[in-house]
N, C-alpha and C positions, 0 to 999 in steps of 0.2 A: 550821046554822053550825058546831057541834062537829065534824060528819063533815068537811067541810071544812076545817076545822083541822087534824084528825086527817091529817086525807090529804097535808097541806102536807108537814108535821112530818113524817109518816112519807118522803116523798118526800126532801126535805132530807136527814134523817139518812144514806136512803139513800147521796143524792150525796156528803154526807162519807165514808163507810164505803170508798164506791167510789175516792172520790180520794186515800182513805190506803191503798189496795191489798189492802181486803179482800176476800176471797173472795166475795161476794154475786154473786147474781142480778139482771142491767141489759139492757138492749137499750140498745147503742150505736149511733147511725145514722153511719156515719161515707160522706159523699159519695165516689164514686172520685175519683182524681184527673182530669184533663183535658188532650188537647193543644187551645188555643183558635185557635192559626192551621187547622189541620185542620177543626175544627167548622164556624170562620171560611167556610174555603174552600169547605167542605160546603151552605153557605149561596146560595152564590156572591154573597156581598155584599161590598163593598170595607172597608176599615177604619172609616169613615167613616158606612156606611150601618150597617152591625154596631154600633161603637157608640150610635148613635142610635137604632136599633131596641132597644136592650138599656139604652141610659139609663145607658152605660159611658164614660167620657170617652177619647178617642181614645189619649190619655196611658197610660194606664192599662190600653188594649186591648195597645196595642206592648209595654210591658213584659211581660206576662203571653206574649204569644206569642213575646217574646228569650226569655223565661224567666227575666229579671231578677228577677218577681215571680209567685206563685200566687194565684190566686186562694182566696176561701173565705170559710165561712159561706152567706150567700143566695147571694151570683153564682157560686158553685161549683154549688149546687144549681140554679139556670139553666141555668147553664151545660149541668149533664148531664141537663137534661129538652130543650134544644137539642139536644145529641149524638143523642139517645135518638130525637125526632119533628119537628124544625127546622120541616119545612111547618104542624104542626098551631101549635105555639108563638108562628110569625108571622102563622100565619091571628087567631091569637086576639088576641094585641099591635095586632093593625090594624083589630080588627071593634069 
């Protein structure tokens, strides 16, 4: 339970260090960004079938592809495992 502790703590302090701009050692994961009408298209699924295959409210698909809004967080990260393998992502979402 102590190593555990220790490892929190150490981890923590880390993220403050980091977010008050100190020089330290991090691996940042930062997702790319995404065009989602492209990937959309790439799919060849309609708005409709895209969001509901992806559990993305149709609302929310349109904005992101006006570009009103970006995605991010988990559905960025979807997103660019879509871009990246779309067959294999939907084979698996459907099995």
């Amino acid at each position: 339970m102590d190593t555990l502790f220790e490892s929190i703590k150490n981890g923590l302090a880390e993220a403050i260090d980091y977010s008050e701009g100190k020089n330290i050692k991090v691996r940042v994961f930062q997702p790319e960004p995404v065009n989602v009408k492209s990937i959309r298209q790439e799919t060849r699924l309609t708005q409709d079938e895209f969001a509901s295959a992806f559990g993305i409210s149709v609302a929310t698909l349109r904005h992101w592809e006006r570009g009103d809004r970006k995605p991010h967080g988990p559905a960025l990260v979807l997103l660019n495992l879509v871009k990246k393998a779309p067959d294999t992502v939907l084979r698996v979402l459907n099995s």
